[in-house]
VEXSE-279528 format. One record per residue: z, y, x of N, C-alpha, C in turn. Coordinates in Angstrom, 3 decimals. Layout:
REM VEXSE-279528
{r {Z, Y, X}, {Z, Y, X}, {Z, Y, X}}
...
***
This chain:
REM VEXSE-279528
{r {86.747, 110.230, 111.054}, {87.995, 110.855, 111.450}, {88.232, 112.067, 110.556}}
{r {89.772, 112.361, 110.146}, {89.689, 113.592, 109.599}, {91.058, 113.853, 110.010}}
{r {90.935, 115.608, 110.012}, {91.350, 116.248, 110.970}, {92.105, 117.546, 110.242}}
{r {93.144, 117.180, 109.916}, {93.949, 118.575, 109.339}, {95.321, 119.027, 110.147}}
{r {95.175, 119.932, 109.817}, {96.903, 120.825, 110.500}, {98.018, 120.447, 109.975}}
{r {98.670, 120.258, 111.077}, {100.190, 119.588, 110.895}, {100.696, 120.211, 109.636}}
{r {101.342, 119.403, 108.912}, {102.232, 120.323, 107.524}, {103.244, 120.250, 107.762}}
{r {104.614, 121.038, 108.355}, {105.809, 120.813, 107.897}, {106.323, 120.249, 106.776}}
{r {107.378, 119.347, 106.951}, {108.343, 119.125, 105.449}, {109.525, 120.412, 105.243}}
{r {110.270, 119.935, 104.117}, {111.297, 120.673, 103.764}, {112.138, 121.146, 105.012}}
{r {112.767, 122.581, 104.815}, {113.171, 123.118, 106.583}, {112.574, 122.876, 107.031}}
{r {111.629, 123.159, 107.435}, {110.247, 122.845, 108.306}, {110.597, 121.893, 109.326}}
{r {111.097, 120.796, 108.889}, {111.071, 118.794, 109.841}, {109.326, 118.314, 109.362}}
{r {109.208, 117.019, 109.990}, {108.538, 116.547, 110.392}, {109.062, 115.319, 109.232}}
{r {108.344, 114.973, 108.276}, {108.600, 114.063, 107.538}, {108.521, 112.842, 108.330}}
{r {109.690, 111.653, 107.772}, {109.992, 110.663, 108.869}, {108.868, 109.695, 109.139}}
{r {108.217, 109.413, 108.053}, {106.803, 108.652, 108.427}, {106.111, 109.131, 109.274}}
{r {105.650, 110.347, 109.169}, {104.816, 111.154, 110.133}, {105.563, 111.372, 111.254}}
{r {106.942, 111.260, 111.804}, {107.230, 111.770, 112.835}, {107.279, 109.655, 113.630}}
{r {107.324, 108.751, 112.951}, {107.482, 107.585, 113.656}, {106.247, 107.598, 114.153}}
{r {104.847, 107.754, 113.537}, {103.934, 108.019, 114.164}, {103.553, 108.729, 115.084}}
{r {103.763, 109.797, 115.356}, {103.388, 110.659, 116.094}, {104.715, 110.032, 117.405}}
{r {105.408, 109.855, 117.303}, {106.189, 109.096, 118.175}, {105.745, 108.108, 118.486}}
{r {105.101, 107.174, 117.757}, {104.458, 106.086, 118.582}, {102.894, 106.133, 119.277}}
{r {102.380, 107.560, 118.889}, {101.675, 107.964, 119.339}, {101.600, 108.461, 120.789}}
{r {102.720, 109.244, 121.139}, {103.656, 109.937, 122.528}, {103.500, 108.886, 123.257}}
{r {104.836, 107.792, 122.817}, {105.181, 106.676, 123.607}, {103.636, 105.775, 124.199}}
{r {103.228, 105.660, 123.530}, {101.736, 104.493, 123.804}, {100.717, 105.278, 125.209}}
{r {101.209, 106.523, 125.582}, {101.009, 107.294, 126.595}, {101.381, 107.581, 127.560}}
{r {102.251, 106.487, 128.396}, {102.972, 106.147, 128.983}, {102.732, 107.097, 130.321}}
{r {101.541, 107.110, 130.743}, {101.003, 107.178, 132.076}, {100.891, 108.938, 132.307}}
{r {100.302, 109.440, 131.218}, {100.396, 110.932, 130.958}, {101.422, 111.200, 131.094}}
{r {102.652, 110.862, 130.134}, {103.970, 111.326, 130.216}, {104.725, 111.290, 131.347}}
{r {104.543, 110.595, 132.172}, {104.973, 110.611, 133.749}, {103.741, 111.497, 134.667}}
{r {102.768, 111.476, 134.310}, {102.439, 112.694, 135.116}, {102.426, 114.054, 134.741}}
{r {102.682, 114.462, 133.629}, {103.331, 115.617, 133.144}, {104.164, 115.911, 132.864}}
{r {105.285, 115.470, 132.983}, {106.701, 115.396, 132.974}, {107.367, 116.416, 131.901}}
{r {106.379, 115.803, 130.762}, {106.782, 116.646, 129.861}, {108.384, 116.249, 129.172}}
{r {108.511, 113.996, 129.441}, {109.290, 113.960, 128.177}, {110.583, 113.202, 130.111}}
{r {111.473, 112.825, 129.542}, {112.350, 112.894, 130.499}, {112.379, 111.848, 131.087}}
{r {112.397, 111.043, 129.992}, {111.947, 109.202, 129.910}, {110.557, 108.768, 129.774}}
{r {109.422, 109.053, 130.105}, {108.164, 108.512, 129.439}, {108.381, 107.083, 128.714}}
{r {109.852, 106.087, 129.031}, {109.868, 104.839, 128.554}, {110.340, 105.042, 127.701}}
{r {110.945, 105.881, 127.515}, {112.020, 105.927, 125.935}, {111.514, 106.845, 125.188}}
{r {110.513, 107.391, 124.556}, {110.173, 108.653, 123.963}, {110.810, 108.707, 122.495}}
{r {111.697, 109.624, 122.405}, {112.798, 109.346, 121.239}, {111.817, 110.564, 119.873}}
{r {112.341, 109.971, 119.090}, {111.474, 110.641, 117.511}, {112.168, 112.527, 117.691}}
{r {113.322, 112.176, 118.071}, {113.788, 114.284, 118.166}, {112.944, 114.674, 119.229}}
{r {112.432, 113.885, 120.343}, {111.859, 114.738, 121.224}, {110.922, 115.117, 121.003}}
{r {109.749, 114.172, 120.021}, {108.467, 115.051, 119.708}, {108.801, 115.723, 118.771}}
{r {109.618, 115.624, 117.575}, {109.966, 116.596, 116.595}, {110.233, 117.971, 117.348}}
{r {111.083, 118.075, 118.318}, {110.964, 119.025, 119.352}, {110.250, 119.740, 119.802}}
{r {109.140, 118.944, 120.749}, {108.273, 119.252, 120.913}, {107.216, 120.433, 119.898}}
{r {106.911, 119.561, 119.210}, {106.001, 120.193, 118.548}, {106.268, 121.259, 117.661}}
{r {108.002, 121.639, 117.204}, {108.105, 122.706, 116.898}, {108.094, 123.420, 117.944}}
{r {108.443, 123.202, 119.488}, {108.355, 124.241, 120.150}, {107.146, 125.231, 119.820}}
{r {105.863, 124.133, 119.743}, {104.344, 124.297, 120.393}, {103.894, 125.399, 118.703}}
{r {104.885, 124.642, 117.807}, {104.464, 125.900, 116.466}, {104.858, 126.887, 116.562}}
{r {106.260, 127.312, 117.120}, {106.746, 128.394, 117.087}, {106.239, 129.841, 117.749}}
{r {105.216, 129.172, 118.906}, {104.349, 130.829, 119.315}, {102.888, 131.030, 118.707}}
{r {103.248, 132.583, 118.725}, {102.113, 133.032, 118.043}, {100.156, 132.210, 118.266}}
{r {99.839, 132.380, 116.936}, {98.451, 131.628, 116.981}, {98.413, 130.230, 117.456}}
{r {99.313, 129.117, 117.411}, {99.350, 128.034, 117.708}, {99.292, 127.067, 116.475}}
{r {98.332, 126.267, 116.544}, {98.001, 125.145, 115.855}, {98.299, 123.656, 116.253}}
{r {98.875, 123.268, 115.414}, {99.118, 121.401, 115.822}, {98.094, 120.889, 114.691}}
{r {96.839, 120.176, 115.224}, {95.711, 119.269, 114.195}, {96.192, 117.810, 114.570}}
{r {96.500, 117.396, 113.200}, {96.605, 115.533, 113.645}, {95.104, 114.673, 113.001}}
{r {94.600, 113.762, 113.868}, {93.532, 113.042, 113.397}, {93.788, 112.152, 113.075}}
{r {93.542, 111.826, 111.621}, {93.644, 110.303, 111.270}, {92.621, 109.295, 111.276}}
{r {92.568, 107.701, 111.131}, {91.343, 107.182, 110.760}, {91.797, 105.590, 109.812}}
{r {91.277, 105.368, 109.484}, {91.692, 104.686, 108.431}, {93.349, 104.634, 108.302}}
{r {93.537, 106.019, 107.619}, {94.823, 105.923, 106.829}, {95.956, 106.420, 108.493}}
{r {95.770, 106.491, 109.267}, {96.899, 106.118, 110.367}, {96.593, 107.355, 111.334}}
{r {97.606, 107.839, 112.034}, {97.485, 108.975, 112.636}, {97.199, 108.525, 114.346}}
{r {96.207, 108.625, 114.592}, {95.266, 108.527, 115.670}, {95.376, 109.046, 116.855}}
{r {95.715, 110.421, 116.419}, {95.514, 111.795, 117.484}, {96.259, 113.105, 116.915}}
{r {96.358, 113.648, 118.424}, {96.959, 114.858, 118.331}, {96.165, 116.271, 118.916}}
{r {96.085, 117.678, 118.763}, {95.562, 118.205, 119.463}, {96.576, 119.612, 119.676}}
{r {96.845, 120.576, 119.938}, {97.792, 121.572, 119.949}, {96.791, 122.982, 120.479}}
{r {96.466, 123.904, 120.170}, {95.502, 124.719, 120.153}, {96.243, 125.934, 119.972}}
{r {96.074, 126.658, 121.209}, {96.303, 128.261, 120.971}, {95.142, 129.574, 121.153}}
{r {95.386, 129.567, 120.099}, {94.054, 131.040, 120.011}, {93.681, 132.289, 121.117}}
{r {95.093, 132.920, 121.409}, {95.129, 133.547, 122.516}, {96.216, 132.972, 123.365}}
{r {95.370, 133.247, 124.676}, {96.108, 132.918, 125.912}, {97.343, 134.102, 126.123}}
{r {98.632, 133.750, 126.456}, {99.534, 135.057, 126.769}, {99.196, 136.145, 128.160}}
{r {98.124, 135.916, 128.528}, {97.230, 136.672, 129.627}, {96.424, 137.478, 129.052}}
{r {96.933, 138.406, 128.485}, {95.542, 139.606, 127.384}, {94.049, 139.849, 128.350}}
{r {94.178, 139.350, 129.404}, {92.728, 139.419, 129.901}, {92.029, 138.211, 129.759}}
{r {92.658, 137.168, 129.430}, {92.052, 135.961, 129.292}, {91.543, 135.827, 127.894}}
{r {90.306, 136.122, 127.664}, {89.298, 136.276, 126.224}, {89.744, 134.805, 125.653}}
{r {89.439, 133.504, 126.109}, {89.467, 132.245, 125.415}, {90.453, 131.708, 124.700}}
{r {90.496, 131.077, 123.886}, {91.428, 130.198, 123.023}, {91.513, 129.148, 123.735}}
{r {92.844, 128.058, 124.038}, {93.017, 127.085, 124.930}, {93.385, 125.656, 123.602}}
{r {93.143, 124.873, 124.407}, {93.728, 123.232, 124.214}, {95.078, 122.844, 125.122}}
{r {96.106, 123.177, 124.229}, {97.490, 122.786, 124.709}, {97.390, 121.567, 125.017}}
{r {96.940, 120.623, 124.330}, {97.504, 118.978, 124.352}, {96.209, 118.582, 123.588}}
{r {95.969, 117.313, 124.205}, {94.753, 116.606, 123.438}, {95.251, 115.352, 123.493}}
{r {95.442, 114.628, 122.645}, {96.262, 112.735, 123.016}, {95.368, 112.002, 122.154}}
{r {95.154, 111.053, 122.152}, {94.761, 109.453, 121.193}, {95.684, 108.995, 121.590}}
{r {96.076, 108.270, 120.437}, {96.721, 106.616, 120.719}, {96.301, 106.211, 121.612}}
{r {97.170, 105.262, 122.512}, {96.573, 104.540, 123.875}, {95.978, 103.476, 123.151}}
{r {96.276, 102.383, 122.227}, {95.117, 101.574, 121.581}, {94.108, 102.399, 120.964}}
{r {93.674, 103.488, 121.110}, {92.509, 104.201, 120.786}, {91.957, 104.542, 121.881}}
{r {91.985, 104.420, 122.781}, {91.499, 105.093, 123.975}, {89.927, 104.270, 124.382}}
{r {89.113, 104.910, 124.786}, {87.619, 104.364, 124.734}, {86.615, 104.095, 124.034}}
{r {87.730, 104.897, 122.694}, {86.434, 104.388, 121.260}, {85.346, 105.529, 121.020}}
{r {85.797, 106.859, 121.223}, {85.145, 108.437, 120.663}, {85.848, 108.958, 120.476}}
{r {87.475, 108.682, 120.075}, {87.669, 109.590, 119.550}, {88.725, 110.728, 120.035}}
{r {88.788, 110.813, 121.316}, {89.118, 111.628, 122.009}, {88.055, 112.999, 121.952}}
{r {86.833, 112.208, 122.165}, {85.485, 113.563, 122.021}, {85.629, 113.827, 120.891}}
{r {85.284, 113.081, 119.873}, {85.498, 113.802, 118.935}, {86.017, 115.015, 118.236}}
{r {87.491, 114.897, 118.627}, {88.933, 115.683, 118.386}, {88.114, 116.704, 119.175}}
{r {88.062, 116.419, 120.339}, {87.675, 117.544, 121.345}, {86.295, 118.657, 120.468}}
{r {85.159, 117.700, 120.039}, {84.308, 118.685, 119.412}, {84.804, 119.287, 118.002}}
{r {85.870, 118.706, 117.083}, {86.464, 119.160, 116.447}, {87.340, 120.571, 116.196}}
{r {87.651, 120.439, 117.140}, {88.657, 121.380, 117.902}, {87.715, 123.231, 118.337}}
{r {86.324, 122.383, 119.169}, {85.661, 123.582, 119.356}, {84.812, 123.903, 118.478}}
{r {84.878, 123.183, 117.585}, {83.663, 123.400, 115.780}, {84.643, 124.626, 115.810}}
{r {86.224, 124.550, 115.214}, {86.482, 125.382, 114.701}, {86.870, 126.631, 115.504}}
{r {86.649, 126.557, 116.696}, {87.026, 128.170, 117.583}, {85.211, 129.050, 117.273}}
{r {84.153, 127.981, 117.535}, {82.989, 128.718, 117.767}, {82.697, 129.339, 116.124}}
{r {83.450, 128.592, 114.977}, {83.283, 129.210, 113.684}, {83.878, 130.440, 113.700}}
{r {84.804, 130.735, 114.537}, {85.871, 132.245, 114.483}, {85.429, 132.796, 115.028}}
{r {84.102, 132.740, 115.782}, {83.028, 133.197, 117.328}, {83.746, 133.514, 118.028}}
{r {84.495, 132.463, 118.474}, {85.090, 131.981, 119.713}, {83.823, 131.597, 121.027}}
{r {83.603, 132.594, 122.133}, {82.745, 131.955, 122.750}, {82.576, 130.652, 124.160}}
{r {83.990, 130.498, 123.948}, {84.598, 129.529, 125.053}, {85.933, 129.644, 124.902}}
{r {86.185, 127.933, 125.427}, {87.618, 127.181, 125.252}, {87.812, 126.755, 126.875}}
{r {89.839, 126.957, 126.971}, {89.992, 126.714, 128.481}, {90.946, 125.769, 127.900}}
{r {91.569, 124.832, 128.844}, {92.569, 123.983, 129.026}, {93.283, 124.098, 130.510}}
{r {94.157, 123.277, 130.727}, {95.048, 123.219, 131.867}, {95.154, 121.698, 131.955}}
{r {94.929, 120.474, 133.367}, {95.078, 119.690, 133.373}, {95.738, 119.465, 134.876}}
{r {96.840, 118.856, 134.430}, {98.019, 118.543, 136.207}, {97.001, 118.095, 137.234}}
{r {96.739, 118.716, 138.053}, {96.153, 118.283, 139.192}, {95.811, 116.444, 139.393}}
{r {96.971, 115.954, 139.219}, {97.378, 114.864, 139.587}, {96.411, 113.570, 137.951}}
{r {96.104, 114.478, 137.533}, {95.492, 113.423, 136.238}, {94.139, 113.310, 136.361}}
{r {93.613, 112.489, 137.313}, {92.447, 112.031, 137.418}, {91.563, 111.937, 136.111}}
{r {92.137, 110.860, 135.704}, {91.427, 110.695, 134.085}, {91.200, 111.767, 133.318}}
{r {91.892, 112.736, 132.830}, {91.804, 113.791, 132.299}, {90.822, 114.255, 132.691}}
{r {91.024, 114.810, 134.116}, {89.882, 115.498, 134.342}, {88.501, 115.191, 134.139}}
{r {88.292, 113.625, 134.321}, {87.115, 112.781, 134.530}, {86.929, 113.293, 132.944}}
{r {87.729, 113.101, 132.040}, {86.977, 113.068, 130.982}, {86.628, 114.278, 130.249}}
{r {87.685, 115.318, 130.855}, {87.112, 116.723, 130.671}, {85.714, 117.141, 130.714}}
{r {85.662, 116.844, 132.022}, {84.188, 117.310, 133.247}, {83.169, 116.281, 132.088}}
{r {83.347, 114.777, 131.507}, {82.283, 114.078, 130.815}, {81.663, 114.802, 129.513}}
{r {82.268, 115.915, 129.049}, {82.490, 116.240, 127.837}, {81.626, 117.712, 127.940}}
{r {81.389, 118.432, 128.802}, {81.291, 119.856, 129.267}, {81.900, 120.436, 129.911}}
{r {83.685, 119.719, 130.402}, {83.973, 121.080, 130.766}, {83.794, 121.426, 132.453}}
{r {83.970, 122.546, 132.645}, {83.633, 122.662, 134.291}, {85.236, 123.101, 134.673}}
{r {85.570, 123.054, 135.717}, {86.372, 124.038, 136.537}, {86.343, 125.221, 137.007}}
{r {87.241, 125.879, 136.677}, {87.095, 127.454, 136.987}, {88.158, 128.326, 137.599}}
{r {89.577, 127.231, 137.984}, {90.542, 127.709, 138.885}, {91.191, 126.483, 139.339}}
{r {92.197, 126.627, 139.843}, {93.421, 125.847, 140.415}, {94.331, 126.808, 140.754}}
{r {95.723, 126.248, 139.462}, {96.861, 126.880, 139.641}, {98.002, 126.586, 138.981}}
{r {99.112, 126.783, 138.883}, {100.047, 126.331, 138.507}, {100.025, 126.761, 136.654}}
{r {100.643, 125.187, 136.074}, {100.789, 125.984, 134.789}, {101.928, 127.414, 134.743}}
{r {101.565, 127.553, 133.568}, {102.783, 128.654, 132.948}, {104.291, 128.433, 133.103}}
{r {104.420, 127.429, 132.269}, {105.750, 127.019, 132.490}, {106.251, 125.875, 133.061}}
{r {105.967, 124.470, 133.362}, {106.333, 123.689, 134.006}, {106.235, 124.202, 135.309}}
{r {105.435, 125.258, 135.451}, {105.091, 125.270, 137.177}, {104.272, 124.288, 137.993}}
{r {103.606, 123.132, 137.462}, {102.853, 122.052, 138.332}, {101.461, 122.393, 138.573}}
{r {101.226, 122.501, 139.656}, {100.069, 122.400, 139.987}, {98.642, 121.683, 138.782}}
{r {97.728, 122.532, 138.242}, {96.736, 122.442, 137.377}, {95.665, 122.607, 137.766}}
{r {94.670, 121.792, 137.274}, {93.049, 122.463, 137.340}, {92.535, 122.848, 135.999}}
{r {92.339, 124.303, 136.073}, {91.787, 125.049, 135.050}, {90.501, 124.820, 134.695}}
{r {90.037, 124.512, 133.613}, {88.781, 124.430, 133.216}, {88.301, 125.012, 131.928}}
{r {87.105, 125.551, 131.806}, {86.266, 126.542, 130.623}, {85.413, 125.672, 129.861}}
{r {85.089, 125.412, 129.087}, {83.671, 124.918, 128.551}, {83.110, 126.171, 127.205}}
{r {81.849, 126.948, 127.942}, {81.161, 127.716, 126.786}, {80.694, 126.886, 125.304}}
{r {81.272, 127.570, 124.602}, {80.809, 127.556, 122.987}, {79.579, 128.149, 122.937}}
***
């Protein structure tokens, strides 16, 4: 797997190859997208909405979009913010973690995931938090398989939905 940071194109778009992917990446996630109600349609996930998206997720401070590829094809997504907007909250978080749904069960979800915390514990980062909707079993299951523990329950930031907060030490 290899694992670099999103590049903008010209006007900072989403070059169209890379954005059909990453769109068919969204869409193949059917089940997430209805329990996070991130996209409006989880059936229709249109190419402006993740272009959207993901400039939203660039536009605040210390935020990273990493895409994983593997043979040649974009795999995965991860969205990573350094500081939490809670100045008491020390950790760097995992906005979004996705595989392709035909990727799902191979590694490389962990992977991304140890990827992700290679590079916080290189910045001596000493722990990473995430936010997962209450309601996403799986997530969590695979959180908790990986290291992470739970360490609150509460609503996200901005959707407002009910979350279970979780830490895993670096």
């Amino acid at each position: 797997m290899i694992v670099e940071p999103l590049e903008l194109g010209e006007e900072g778009a989403l070059p169209g190859p890379l954005l059909t992917e990453l769109t068919e990446l969204y869409a193949s996630n059917q089940e997430f997208l209805q329990l996070s109600g991130d996209f409006p349609d989880p059936e229709d996930v249109l190419p402006e909405q993740v272009a959207a998206s993901l400039a939203e997720e660039l536009a605040r401070p210390d935020a990273e979009v990493l895409l994983a590829r593997s043979a040649g094809r974009v795999i995965g997504v991860s969205v990573t913010l350094a500081h939490h907007p809670d100045p008491d909250d020390p950790d760097p978080w995992i906005g979004l973690l996705m595989v392709h749904a035909r990727d799902h069960r191979m590694g490389f979800g962990r992977e991304l995931a140890e990827i992700v915390e290679k590079r916080f514990r290189a910045l001596g980062r000493t722990g990473v938090r995430l936010a997962v909707p209450d309601n996403n079993h799986k997530a969590i299951a695979f959180w908790r398989a990986i290291g992470y523990q739970e360490i609150d329950r509460r609503e996200d930031l901005e959707p407002g939905r009910p979350s279970v907060v979780m830490r895993k030490p670096l």
